[in-house]
C-alpha positions as CSV (number, residue, x, y, z in Angstrom):
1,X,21.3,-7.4,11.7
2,X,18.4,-4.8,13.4
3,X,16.7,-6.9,15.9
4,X,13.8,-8.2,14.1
5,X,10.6,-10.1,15.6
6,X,11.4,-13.7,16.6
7,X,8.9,-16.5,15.6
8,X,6.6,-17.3,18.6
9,X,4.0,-19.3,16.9
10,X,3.1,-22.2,14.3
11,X,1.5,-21.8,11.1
12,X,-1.6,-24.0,12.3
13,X,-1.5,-21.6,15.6
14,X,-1.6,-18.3,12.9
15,X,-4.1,-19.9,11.1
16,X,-5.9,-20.6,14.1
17,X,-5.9,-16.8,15.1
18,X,-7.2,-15.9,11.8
19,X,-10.2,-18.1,12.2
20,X,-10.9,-16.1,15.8
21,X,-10.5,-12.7,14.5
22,X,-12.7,-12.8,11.5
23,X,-15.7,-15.1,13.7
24,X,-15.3,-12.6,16.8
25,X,-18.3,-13.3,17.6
26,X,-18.0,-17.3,18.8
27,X,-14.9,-16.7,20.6
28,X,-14.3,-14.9,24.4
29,X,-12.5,-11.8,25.0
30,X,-9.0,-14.1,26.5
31,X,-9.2,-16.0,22.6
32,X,-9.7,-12.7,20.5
33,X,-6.4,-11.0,22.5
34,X,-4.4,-14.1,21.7
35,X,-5.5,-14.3,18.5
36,X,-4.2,-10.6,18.1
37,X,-0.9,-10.9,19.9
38,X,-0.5,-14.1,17.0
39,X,-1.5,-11.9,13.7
40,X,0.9,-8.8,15.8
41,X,3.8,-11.0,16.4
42,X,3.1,-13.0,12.4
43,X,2.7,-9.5,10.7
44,X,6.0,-8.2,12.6
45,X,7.5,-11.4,11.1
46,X,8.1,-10.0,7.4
47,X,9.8,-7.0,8.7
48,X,13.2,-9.3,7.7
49,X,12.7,-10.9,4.2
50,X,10.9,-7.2,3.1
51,X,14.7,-5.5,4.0
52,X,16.6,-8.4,1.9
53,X,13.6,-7.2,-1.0
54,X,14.5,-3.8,-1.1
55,X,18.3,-3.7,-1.2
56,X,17.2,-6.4,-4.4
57,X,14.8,-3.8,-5.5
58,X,17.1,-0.8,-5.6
59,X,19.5,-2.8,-7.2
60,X,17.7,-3.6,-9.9
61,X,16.0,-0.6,-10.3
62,X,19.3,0.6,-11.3
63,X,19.7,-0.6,-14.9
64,X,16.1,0.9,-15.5
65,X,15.7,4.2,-14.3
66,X,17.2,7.0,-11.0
67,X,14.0,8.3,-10.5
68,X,12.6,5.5,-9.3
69,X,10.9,5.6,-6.0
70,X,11.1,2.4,-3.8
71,X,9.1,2.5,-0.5
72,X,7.9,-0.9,1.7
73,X,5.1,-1.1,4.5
74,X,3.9,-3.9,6.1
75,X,-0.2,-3.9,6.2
76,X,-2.4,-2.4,8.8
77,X,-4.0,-4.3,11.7
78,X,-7.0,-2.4,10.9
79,X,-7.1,-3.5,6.9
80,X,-5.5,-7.2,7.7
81,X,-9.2,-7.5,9.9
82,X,-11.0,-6.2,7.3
83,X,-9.3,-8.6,4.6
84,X,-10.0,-11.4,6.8
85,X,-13.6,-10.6,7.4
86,X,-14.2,-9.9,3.8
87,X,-13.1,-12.6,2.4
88,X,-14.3,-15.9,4.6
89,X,-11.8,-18.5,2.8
90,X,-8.8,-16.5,3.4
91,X,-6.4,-17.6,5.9
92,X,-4.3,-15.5,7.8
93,X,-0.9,-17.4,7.2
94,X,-1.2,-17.5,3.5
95,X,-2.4,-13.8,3.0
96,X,-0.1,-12.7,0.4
97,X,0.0,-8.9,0.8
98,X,1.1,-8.5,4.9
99,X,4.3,-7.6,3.6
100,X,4.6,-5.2,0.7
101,X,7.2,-3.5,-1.5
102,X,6.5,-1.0,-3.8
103,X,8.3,0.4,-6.9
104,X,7.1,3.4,-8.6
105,X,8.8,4.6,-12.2
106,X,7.8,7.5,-14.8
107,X,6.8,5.0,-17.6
108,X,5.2,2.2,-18.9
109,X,8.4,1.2,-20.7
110,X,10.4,1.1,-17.2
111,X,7.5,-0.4,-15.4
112,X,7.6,-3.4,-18.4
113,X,11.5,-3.6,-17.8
114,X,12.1,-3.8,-14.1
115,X,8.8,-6.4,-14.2
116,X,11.0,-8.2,-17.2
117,X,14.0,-8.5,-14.9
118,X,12.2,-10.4,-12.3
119,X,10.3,-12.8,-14.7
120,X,12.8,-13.6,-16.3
121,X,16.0,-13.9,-13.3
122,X,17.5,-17.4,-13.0
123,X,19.3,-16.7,-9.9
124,X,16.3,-15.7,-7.3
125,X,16.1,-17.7,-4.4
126,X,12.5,-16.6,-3.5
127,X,9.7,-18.6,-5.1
128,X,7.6,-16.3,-7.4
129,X,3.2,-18.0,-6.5
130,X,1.7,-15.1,-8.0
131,X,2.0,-13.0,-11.1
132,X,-1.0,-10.5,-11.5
133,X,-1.2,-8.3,-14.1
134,X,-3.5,-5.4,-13.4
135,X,-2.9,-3.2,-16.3
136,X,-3.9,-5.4,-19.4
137,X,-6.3,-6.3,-17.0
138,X,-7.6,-3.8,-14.3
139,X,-9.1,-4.1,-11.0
140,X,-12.8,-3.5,-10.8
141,X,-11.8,-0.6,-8.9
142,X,-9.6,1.0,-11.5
143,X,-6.4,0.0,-10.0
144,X,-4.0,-0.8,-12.2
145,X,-0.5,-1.9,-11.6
146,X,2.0,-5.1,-11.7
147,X,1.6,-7.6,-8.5
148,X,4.6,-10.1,-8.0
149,X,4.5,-12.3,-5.0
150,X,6.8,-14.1,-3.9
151,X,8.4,-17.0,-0.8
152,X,11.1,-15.7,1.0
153,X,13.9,-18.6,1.0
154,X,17.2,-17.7,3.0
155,X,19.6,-20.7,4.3
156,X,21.6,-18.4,6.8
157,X,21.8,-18.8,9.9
158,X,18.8,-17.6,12.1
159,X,16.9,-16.3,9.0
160,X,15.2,-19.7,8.9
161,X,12.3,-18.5,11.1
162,X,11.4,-16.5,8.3
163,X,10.7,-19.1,5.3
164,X,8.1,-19.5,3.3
165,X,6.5,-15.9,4.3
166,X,4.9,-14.3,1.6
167,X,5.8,-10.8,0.1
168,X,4.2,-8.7,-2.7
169,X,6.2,-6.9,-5.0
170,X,3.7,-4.2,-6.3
171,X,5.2,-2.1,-9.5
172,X,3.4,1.1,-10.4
173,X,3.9,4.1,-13.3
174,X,3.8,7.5,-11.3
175,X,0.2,7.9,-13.4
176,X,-1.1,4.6,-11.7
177,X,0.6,5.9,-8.0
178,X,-1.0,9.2,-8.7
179,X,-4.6,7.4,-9.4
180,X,-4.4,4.7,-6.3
181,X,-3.1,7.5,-4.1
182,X,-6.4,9.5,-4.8
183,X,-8.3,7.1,-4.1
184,X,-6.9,6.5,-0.9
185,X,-7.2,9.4,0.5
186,X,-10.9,10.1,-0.7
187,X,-10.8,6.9,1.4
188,X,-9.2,8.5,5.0
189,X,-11.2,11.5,4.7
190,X,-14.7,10.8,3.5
191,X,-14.8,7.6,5.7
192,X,-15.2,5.3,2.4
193,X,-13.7,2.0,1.2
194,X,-13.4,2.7,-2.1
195,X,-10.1,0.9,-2.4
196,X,-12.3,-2.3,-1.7
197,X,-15.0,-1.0,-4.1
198,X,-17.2,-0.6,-1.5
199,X,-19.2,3.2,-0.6
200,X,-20.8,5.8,-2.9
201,X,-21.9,4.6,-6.2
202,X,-21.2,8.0,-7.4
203,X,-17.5,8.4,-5.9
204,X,-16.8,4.7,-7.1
205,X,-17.4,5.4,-10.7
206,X,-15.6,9.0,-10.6
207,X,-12.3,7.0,-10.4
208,X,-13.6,4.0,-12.6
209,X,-13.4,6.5,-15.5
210,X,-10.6,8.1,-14.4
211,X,-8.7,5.1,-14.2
212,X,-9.5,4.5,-17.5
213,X,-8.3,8.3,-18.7
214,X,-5.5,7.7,-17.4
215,X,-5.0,4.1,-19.3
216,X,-5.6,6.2,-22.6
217,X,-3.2,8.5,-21.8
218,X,-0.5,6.0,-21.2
219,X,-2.1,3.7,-24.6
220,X,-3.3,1.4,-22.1
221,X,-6.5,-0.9,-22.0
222,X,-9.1,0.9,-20.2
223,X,-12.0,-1.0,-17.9
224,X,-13.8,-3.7,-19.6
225,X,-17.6,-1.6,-18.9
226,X,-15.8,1.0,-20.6
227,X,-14.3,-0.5,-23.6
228,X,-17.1,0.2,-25.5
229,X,-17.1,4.4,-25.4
230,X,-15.0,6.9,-26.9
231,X,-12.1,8.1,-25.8
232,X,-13.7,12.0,-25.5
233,X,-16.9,10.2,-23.9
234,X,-15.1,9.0,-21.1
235,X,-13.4,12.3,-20.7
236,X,-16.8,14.2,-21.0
237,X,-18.1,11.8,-18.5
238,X,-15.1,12.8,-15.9
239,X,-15.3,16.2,-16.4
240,X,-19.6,15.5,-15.0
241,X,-17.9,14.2,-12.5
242,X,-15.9,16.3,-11.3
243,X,-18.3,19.2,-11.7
244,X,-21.2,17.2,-10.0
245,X,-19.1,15.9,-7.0
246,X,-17.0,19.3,-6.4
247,X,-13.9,16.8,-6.5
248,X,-12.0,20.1,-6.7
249,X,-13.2,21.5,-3.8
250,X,-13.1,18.3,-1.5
251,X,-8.9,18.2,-2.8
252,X,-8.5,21.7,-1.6
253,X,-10.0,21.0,1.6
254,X,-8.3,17.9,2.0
255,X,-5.2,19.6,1.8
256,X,-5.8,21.8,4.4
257,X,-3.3,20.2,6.5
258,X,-0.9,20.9,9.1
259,X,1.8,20.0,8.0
260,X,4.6,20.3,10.4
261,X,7.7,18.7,8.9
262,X,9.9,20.7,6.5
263,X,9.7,19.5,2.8
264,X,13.4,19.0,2.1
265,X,14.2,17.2,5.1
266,X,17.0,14.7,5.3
267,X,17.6,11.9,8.1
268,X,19.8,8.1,8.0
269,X,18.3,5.5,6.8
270,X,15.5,4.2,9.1
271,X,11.9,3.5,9.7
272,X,9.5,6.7,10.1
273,X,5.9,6.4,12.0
274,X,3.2,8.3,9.7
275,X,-0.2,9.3,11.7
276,X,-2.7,10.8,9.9
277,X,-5.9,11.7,11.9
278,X,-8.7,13.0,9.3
279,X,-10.8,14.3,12.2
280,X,-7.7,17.1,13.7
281,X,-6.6,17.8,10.0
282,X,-3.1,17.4,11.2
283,X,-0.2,14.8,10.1
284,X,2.8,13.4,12.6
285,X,5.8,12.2,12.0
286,X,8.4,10.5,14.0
287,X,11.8,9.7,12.4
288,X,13.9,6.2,13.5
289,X,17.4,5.7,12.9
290,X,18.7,1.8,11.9
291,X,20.0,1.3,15.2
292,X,16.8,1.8,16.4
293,X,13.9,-0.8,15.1
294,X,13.0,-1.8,18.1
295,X,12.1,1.1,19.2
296,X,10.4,2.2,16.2
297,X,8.3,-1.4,16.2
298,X,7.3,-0.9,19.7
299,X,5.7,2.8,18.5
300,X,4.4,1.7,16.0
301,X,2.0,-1.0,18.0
302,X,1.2,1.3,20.7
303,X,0.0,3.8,18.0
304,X,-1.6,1.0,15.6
305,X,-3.8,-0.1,18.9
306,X,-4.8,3.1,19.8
307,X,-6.0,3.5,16.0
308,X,-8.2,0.4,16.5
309,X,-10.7,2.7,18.7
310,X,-10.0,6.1,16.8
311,X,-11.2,4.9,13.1
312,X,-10.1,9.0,12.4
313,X,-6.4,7.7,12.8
314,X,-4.0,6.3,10.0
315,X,-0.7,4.8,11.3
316,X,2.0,3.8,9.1
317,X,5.3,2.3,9.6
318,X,7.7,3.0,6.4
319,X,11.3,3.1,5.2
320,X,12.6,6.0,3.5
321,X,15.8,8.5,3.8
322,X,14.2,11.9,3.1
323,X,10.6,13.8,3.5
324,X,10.8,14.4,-0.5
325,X,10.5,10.5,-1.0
326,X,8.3,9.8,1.9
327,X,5.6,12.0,0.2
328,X,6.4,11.0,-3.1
329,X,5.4,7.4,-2.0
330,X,3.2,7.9,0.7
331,X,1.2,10.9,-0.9
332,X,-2.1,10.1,1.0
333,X,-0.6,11.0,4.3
334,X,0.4,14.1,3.6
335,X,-3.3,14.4,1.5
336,X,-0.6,15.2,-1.3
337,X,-3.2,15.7,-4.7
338,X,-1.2,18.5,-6.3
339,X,-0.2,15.6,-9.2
340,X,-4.3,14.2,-9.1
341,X,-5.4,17.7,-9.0
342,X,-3.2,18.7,-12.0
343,X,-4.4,15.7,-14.3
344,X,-8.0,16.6,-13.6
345,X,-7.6,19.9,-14.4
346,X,-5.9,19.4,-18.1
347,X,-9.0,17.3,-18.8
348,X,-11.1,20.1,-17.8
């Protein structure tokens, strides 16, 4: 087994720690870096239970389609802080996102199956606490997608220090990837949060009516405030859009991007460090091999810290075999719109 994070710390300590970082303010400097060496150590936690996901994920995946994409990440310090100061009632040991798997397929028929499979699996050990379905129902936002969460629950031996941590199962079509992509990396570059719904008015309701395009086009519900228009209306009204905003323009310059790795590159199985900096224009890359997670872990939280005090950088820590599938999942990285640009410009 790679040598994973250890427990250091209770739940009530974890929750304790949550409480500091998101009231900064009442605490001294000594209590805020404890409370950040807890939600480091707690987040490093769910690097285990998300490996036992994925080999369940790929698996499974198998009776639904090859194509499939399968990528995990474990959340951002800088978005966990956000979260926590967002949202005053949520407590850091119960946030149900820290650890995330994702699962991306070419149709709403596969997306329905593989979500089937899990719902209705009698031999799971992990308890299922949440089951969101953001496609009958959207986000908002315009996010649409499937949201499983789950308890890990493992009896072996020394995998007891991880029970009872949560872990979301997020299930998207490539049409929804291509959408929440988009909107993350109008996010990294125009210094937004539209992902939280928060930042221009105009921007936010550019990829309202998108998303809902992009429900018609897969015969899906589209966004409640839009329910009530046509189905050329809301295309008309994207097209304004994207005329008004030069979304076009701001994709071509996003892409403008050094991009240093070669596209059909191959490496073992491993973790790779993604860093993004939106002010340079330039992407990094750093590829781990399984016998080395330690030493992929420990990069990863030297870079992560230094992104704390350079908002311009975006560090990622995922798992993935080749640079095809890293930028297939991870689009945003590699401000990757070819697909978003392409769906834009057949409604045009």
């Amino acid at each position: 087994m790679p040598p994973f994070e250890h427990r250091k710390y209770t739940a009530k300590k974890i929750r304790t720690a949550g409480n500091i970082l998101k009231n900064k303010e009442k605490y001294s400097q000594n209590e805020i870096l404890e409370a950040f060496d807890v939600l480091v150590n707690f987040r490093a936690l769910h690097y285990a239970p998300l490996n036992t996901f994925q080999a369940t994920l790929r698996d499974r995946l198998k009776k639904v389609s090859s194509k499939a994409i399968v990528a995990q990440r474990i959340k951002r310090l800088p978005t966990i802080l956000d979260k926590l100061q967002r949202y005053p009632e949520m407590q850091l040991d119960r946030m149900q996102d820290i650890g995330g798997i994702r699962a991306i397929v070419d149709t709403m028929d596969e997306l329905n199956k593989i979500r089937n499979i899990y719902l209705s699996a009698k031999r799971f050990p992990h308890s299922l606490i949440a089951n969101k379905d953001y496609i009958s129902q959207p986000k908002p936002s315009g996010y649409r997608g499937y949201h499983l969460v789950y308890k890990y629950h493992n009896e072996r031996l020394g995998m007891q220090e991880y029970e009872g941590l949560r872990i979301e199962l997020q299930m998207r079509t490539r049409l929804q990837h291509i959408w929440a992509t988009a909107v993350e990396t109008f996010d990294a570059f125009l210094g937004e949060k539209f992902k939280s719904s928060q930042g221009d008015n105009l921007f936010l309701d550019f990829f309202k009516y998108v998303s809902s395009a992009f429900a018609i086009i897969e015969k899906q519900p589209v966004l409640v405030e839009h329910a009530h228009l046509q189905e050329e209306t809301i295309k008309d009204i994207v097209r304004k859009y994207i005329k008004d905003l030069a979304i076009l323009d701001k994709i071509k310059a996003f892409s403008r991007i050094t991009d240093i790795i070669p596209p059909d590159r191959k490496f073992k199985t491993g973790y790779s460090i993604l860093i993004l900096d939106t002010q340079d224009k330039t992407v990094l890359f750093r590829p781990y091999s399984s016998t080395q997670t330690r030493e992929a872990l420990d990069s990863y939280y030297r870079e992560e810290t230094r992104s704390l005090k350079e908002p311009s950088r975006q560090v990622v820590l995922v798992k993935t075999d080749s640079i095809k599938k890293l930028k297939k999942a991870y689009p945003n990285y590699f401000a990757d719109l070819v697909a978003f640009r392409n769906r834009l410009e057949k409604l045009l």
